[in-house]
KEKE-3310 file (N, C-alpha, C; in steps of 0.2 Angstrom, whole numbers, plus 5000, padded with zeros to 4 digits):
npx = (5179:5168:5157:5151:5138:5145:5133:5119:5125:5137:5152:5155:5161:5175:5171:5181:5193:5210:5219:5228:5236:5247:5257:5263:5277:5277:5271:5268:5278:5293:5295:5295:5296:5297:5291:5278:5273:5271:5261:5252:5249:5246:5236:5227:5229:5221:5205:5204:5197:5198:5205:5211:5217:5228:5230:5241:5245:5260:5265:5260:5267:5261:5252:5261:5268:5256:5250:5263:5263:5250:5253:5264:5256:5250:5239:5226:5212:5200:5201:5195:5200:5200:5203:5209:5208:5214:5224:5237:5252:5259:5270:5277:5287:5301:5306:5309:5297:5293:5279:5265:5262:5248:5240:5226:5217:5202:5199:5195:5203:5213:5209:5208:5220:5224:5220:5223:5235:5236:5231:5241:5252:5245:5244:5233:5218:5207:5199:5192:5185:5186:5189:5184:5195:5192:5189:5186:5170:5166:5172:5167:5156:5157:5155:5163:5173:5163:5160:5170:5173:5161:5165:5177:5170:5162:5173:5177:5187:5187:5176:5166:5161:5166:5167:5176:5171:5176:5184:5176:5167:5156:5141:5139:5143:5134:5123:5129:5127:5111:5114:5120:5114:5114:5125:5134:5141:5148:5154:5168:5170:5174:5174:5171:5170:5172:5169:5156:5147:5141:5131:5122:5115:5123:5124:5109:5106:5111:5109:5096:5098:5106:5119:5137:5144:5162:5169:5182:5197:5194:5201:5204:5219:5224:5223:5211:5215:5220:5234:5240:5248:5243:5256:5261:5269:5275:5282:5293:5288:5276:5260:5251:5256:5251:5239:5234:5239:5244:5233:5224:5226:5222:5209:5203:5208:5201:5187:5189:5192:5177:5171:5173:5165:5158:5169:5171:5161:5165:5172:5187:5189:5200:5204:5203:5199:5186:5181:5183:5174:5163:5161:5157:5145:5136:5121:5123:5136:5147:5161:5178:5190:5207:5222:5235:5253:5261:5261:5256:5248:5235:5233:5226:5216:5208:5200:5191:5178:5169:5161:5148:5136:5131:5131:5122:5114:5122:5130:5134:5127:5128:5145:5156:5154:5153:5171)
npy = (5159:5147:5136:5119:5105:5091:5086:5076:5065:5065:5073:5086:5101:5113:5129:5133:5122:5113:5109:5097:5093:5102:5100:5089:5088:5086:5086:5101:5110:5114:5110:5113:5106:5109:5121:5115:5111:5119:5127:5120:5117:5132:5132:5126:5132:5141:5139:5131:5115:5104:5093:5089:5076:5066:5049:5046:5059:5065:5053:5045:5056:5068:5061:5060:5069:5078:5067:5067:5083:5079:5072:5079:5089:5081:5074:5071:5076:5086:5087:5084:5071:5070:5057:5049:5033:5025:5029:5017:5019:5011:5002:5011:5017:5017:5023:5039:5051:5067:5070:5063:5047:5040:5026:5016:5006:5002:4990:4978:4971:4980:4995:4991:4988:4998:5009:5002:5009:5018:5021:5020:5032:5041:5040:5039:5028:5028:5031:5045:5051:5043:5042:5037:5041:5048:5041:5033:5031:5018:5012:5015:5009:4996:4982:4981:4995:4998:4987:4987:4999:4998:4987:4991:5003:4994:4987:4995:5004:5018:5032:5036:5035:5040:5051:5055:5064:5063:5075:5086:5077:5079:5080:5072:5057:5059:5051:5042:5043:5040:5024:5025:5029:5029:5022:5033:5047:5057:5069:5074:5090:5095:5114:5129:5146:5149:5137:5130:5119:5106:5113:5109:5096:5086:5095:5095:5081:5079:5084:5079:5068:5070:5069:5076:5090:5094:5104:5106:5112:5126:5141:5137:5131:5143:5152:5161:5168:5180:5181:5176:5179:5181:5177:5170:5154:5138:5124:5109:5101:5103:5102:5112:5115:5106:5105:5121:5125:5136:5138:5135:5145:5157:5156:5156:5166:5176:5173:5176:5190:5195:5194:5203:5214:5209:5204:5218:5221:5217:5225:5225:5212:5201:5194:5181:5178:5182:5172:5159:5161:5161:5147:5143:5149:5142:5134:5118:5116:5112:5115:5120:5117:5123:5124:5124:5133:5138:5146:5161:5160:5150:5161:5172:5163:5160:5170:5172:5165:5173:5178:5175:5175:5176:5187:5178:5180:5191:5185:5177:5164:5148:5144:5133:5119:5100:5093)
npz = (5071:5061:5066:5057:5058:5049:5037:5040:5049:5050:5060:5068:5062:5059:5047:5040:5035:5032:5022:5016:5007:4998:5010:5007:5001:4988:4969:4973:4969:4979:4996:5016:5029:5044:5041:5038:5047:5055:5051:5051:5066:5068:5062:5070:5083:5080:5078:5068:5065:5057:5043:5027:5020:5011:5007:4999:4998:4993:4997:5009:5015:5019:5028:5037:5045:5050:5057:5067:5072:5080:5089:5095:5102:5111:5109:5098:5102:5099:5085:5069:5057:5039:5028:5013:4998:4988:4976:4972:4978:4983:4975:4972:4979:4982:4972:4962:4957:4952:4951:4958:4951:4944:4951:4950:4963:4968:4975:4988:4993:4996:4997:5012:5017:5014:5023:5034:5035:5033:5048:5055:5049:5055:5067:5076:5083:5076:5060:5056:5045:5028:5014:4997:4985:4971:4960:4943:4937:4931:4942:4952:4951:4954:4965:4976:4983:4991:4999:5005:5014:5020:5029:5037:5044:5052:5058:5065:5062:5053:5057:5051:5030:5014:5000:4987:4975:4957:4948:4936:4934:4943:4939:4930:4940:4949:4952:4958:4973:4974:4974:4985:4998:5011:5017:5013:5021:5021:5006:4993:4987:4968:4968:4966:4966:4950:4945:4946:4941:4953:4958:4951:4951:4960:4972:4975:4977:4988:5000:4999:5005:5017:5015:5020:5015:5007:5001:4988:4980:4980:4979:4968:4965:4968:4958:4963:4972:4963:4961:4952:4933:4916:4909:4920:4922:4931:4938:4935:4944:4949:4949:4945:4933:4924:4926:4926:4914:4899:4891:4897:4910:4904:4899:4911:4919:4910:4913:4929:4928:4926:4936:4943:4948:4958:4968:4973:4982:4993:5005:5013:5012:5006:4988:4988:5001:5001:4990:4996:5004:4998:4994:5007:5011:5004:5008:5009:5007:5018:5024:5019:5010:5009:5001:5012:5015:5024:5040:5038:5028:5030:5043:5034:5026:5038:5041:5031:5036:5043:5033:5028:5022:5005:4989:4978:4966:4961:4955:4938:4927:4930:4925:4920:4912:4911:4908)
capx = (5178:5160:5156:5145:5139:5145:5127:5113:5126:5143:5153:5154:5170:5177:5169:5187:5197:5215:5219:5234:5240:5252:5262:5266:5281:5276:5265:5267:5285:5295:5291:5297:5294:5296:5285:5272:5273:5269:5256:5247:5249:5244:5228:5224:5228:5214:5199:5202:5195:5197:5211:5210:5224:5225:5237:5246:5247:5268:5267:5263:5271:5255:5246:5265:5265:5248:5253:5271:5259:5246:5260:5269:5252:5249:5234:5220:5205:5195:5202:5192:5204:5199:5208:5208:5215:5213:5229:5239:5257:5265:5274:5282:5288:5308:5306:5310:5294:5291:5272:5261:5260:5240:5238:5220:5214:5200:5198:5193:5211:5218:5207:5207:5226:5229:5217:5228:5243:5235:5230:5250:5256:5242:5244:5226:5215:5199:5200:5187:5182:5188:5185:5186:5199:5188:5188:5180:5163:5164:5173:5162:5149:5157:5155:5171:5176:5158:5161:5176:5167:5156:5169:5180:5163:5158:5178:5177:5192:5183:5169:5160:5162:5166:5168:5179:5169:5181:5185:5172:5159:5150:5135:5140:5143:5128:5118:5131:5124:5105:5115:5123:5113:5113:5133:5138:5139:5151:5158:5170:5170:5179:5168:5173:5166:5171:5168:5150:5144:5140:5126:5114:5112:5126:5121:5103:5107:5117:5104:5090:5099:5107:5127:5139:5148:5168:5173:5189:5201:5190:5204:5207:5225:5228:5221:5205:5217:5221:5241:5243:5246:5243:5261:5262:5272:5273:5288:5289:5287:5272:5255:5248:5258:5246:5231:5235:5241:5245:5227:5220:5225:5221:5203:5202:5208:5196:5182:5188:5189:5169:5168:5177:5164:5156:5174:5173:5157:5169:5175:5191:5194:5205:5199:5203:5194:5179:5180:5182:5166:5156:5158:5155:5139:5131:5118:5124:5143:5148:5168:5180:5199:5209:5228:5242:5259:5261:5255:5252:5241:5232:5228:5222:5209:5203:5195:5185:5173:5166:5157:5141:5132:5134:5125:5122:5112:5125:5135:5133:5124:5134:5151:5157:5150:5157:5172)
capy = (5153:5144:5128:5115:5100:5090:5084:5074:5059:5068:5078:5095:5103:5120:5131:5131:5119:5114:5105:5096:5090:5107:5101:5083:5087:5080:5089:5107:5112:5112:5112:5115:5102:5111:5125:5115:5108:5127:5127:5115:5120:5137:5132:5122:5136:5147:5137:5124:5108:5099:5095:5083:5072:5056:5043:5046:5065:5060:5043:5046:5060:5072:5058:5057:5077:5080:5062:5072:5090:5077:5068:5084:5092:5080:5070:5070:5078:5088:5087:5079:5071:5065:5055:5046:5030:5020:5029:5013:5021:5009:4999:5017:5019:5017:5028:5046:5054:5073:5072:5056:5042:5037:5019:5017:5001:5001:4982:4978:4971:4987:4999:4990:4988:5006:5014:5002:5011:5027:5024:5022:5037:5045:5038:5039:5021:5027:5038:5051:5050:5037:5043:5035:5045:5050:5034:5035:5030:5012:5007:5017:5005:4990:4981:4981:5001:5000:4983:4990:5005:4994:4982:4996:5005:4987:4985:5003:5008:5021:5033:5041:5035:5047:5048:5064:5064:5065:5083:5086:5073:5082:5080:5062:5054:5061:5045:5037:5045:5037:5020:5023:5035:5024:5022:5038:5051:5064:5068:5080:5090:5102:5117:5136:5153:5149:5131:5129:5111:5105:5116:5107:5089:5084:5096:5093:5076:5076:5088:5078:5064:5071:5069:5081:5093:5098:5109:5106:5116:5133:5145:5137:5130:5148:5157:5165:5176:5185:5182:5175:5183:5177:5171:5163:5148:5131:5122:5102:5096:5108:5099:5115:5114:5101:5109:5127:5128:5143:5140:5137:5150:5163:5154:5156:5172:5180:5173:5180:5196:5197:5193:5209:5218:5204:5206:5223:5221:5214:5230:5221:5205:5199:5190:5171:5178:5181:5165:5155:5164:5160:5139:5139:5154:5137:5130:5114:5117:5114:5115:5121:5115:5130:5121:5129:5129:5142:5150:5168:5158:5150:5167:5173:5158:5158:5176:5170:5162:5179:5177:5171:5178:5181:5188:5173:5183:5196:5181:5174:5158:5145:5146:5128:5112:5095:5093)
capz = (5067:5063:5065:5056:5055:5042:5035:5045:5051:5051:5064:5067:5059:5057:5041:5036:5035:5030:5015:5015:5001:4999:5011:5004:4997:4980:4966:4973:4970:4987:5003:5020:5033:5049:5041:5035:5054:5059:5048:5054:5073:5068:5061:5077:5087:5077:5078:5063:5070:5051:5041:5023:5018:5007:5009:4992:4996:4996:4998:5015:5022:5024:5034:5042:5046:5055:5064:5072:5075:5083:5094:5099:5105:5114:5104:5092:5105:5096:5079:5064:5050:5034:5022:5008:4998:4982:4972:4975:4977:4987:4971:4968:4986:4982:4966:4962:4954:4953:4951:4958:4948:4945:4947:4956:4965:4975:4980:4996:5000:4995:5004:5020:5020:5017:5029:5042:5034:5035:5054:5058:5050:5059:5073:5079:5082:5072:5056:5057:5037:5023:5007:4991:4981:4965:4953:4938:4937:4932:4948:4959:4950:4955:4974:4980:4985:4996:5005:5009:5017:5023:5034:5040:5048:5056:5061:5069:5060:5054:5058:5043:5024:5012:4994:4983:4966:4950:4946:4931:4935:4946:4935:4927:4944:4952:4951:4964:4977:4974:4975:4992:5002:5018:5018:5011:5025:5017:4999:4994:4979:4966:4970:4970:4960:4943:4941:4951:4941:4958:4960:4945:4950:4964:4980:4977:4980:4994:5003:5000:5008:5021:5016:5020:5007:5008:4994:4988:4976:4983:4976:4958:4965:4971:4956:4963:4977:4962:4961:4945:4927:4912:4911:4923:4921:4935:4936:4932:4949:4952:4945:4939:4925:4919:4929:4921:4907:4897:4888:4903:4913:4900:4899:4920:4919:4909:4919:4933:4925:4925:4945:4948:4952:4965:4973:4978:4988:5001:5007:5019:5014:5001:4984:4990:5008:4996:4987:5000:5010:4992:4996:5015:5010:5001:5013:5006:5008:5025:5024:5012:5013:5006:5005:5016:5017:5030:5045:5036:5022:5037:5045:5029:5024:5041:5040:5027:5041:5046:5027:5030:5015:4997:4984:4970:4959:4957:4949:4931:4927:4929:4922:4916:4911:4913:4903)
cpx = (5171:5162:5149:5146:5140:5138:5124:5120:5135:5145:5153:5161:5169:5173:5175:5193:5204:5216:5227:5240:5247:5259:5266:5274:5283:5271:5265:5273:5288:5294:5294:5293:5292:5289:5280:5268:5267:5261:5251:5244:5246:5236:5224:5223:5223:5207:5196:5202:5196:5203:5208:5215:5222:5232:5242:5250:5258:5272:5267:5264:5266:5255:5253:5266:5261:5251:5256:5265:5254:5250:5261:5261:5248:5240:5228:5215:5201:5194:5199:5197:5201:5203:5206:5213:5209:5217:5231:5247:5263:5270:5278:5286:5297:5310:5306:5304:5294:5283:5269:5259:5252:5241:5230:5218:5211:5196:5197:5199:5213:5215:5207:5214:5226:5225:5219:5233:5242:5235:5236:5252:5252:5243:5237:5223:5208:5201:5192:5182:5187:5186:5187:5189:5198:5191:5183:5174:5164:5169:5170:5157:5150:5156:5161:5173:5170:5156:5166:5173:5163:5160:5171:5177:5163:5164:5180:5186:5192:5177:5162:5165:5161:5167:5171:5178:5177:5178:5181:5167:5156:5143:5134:5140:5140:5124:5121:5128:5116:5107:5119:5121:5116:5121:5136:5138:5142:5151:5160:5170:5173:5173:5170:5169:5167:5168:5160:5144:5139:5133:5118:5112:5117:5123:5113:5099:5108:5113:5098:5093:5105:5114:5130:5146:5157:5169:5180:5191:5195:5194:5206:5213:5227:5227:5215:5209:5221:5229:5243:5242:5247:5250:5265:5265:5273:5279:5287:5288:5279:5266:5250:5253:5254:5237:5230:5239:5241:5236:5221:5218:5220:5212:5199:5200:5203:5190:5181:5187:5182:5169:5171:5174:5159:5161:5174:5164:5160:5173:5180:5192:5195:5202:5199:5199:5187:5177:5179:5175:5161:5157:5156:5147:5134:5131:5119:5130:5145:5156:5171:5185:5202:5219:5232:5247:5262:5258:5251:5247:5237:5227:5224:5217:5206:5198:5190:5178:5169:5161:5153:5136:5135:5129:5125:5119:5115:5133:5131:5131:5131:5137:5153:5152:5156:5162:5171)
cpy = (5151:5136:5125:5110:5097:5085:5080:5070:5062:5070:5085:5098:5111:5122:5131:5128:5119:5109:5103:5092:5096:5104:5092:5083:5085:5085:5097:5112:5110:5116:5111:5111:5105:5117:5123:5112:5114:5128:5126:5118:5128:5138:5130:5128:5142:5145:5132:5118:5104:5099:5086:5081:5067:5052:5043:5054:5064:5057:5044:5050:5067:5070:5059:5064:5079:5074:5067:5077:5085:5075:5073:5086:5088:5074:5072:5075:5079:5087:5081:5078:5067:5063:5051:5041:5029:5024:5024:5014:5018:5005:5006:5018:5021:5021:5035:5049:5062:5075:5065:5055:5040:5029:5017:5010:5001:4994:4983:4978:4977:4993:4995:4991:4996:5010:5011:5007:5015:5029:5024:5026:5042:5047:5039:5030:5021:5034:5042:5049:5047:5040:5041:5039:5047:5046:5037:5031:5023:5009:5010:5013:4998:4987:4983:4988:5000:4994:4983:4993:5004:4990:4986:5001:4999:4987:4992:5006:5015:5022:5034:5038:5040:5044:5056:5062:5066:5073:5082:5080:5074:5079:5071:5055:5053:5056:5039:5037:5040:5031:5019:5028:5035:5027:5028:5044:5058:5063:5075:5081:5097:5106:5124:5142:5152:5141:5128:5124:5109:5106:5111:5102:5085:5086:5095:5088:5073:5081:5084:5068:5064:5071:5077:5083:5094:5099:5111:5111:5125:5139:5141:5136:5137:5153:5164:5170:5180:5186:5180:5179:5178:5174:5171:5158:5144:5129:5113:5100:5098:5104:5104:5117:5112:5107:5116:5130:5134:5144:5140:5141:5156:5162:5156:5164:5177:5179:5176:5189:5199:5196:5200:5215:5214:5204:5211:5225:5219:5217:5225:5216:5203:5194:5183:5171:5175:5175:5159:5155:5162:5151:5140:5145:5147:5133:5122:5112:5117:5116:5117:5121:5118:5125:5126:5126:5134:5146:5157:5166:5156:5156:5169:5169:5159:5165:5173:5167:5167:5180:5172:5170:5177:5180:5185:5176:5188:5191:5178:5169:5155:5141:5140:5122:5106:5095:5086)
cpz = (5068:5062:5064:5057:5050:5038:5041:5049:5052:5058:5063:5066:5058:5050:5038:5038:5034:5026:5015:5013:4997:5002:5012:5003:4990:4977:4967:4971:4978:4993:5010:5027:5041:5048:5040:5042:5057:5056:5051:5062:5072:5068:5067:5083:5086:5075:5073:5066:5064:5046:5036:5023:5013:5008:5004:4991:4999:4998:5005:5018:5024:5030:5041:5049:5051:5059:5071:5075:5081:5091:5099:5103:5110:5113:5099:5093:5100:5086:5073:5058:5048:5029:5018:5006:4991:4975:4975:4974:4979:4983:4969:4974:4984:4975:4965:4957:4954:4954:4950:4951:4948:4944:4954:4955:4971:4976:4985:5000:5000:5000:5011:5023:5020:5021:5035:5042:5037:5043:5060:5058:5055:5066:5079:5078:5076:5067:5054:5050:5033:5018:5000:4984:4974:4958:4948:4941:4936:4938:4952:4957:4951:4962:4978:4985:4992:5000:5008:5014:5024:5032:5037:5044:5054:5060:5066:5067:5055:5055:5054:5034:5019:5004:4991:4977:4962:4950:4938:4929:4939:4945:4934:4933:4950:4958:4957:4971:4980:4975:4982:4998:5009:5020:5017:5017:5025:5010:4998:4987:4975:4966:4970:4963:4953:4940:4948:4947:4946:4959:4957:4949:4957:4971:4980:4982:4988:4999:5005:5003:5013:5020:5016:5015:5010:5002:4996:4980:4975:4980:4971:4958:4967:4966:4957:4968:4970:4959:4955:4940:4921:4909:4914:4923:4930:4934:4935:4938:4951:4946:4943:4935:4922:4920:4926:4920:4905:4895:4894:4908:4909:4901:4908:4920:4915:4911:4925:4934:4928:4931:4948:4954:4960:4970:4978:4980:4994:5004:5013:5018:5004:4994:4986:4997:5004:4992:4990:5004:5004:4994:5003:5014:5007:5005:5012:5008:5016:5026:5019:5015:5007:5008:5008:5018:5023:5035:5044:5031:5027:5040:5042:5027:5031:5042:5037:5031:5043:5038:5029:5025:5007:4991:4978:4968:4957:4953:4941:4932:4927:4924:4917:4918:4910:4907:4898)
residu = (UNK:UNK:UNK:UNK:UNK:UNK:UNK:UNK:UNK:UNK:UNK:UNK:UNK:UNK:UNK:UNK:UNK:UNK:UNK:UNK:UNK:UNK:UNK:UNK:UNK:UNK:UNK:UNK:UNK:UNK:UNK:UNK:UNK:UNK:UNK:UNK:UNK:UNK:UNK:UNK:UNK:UNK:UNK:UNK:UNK:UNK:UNK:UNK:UNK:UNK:UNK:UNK:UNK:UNK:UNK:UNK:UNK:UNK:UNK:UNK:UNK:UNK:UNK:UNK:UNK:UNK:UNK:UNK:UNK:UNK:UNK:UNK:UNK:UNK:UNK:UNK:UNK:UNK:UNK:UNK:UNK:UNK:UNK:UNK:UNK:UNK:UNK:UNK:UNK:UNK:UNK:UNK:UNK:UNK:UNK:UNK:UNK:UNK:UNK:UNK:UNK:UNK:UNK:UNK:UNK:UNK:UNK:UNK:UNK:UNK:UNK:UNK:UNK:UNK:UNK:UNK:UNK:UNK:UNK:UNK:UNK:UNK:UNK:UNK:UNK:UNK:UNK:UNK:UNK:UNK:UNK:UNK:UNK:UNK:UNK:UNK:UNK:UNK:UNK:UNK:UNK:UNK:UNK:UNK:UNK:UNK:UNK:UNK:UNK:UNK:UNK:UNK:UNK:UNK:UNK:UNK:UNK:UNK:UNK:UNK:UNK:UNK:UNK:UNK:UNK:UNK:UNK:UNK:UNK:UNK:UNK:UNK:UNK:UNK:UNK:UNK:UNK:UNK:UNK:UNK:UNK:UNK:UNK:UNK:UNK:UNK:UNK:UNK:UNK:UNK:UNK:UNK:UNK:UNK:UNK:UNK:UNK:UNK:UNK:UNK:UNK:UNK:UNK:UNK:UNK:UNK:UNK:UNK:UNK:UNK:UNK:UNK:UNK:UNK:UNK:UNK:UNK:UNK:UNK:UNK:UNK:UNK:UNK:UNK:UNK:UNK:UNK:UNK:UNK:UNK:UNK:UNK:UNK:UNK:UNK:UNK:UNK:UNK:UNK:UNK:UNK:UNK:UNK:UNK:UNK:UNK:UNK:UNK:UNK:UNK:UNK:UNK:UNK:UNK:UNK:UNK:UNK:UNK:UNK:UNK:UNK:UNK:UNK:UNK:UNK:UNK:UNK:UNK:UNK:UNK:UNK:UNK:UNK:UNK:UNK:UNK:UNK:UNK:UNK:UNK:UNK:UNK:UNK:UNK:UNK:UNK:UNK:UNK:UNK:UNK:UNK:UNK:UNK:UNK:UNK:UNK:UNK:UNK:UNK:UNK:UNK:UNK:UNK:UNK:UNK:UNK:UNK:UNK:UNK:UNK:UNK:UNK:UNK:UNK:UNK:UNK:UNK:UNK:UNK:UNK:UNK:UNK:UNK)
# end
């Protein structure tokens, strides 16, 4: 495993991470609680020091998950968790949904209360990263998400403020950054071989002021290892359904197509190894949270750390634009 910093003001965290919104129980199909325990303890045991969550992955029962694996192992030490809040889920809690409900509030009350919530299931006293669960743009333009931020720093209940851009505002919500340099000290972002946005106008940003990067949805929901066909189908609880669709997939799938021959430069490591080794290759990119629901998905992502390089000229200009 390697390890960076995560930007000028950050901690220093595994190149690969664990993402942990798989093993929710909500949004992915079903899932297996003792396994996703192992999961977790596996990754611990191979050199991942970081691990994302957000408070609504489940209404809870991620942040609850990593808690228990923490507890049982005896505490927290080295492990950096980051999480997130401002889905406000907790009016859903006695309700049977199949796929979270969006209702976003990020008020001050609301993020201060849930980052207590958060630090219960956790069961840690200081949460490592805060991130503001990817609002649109006009409420990252309001005061409220960043006196939150702000107090919850000052209150030492967290360390580092964080912010997860909206998936396809890369580009559009750019400009936020120039208004919080100071405060901002990560941000996570959709980020992987076919959807490489990012690159024009966001990491330049976040470079030239020092925050550090986590690249999230790095295999495309699990299409860049290669496993899916074009039909493919999702079931209703499973949130690619919505995420890819038929016309979707087909549109993914033929992009990936064209990367094939970039693939087999990787003599030995598998196409989601290689994809994942293309975020943490970017001087920029310091992490990449690949989800997992058991300890063989685990082993496999964490090869990927052993990619260091990759040849961005033998890819295509970049792929999509905001939608």
């Amino acid at each position: 495993m390697r390890y960076k910093k995560l930007g000028a003001r950050g901690p220093i965290v595994s190149a690969v991470g664990f993402g942990a919104w798989g093993i929710s129980g909500r949004d992915w199909g079903k899932t297996d609680d003792n396994q996703s325990k192992l999961a977790i303890g596996k990754a611990f045991d191979n050199g991942v020091t970081f691990i994302d969550t957000a408070d609504v992955y489940g209404f809870g029962h991620s942040e609850k998950l990593i808690g228990q694996v923490l507890k049982e192992r005896g505490g927290k030490k080295d492990i950096i968790i980051a999480t997130k809040a401002g889905n406000n889920f907790y009016p859903y809690l006695n309700e049977n949904h199949d796929v979270t409900p969006y209702n976003p509030d990020y008020s001050k009350k609301h993020l201060i209360y849930a980052a207590e919530q958060s630090l219960k299931r956790l069961g840690v006293e200081v949460i490592d990263i805060l991130q503001l669960h990817s609002p649109v743009v006009d409420l990252l333009e309001q005061d409220e998400p960043w006196e939150a931020l702000e107090k919850l720093k000052k209150d030492g209940k967290i360390l580092h403020a964080g912010w997860s851009v909206r998936s396809f505002g890369e580009t559009s919500q750019a400009h936020i950054l120039d208004q919080h340099p100071e405060l901002l000290d990560v941000i996570q972002v959709r980020y992987n071989i076919l959807e490489r946005e990012a690159e024009r106008v966001l990491f330049p940003k976040a470079m030239k002021y020092g925050i550090g990067v986590i690249a999230r949805i790095p295999i495309l929901f699990g299409l860049l290892t290669g496993k899916f066909t074009r039909d493919h189908r999702f079931s209703d609880d499973d949130h690619r359904k919505m995420n890819l669709s038929p016309e979707q997939l087909e549109k993914y799938l033929d992009k990936f197509e064209e990367l094939k021959p970039v693939y087999s430069l990787f003599e030995g490591y598998t196409k989601g190894q290689v994809s994942l080794g293309f975020c943490i290759s970017h001087p920029v990119c310091q992490t990449v949270i690949p989800g997992c629901k058991t300890g063989d998905q685990v082993l496999e992502n964490i090869k990927a750390a052993e990619i260091d390089s990759f040849p961005m000229d033998k890819l295509p200009k970049i792929i999509n634009s905001e939608k």
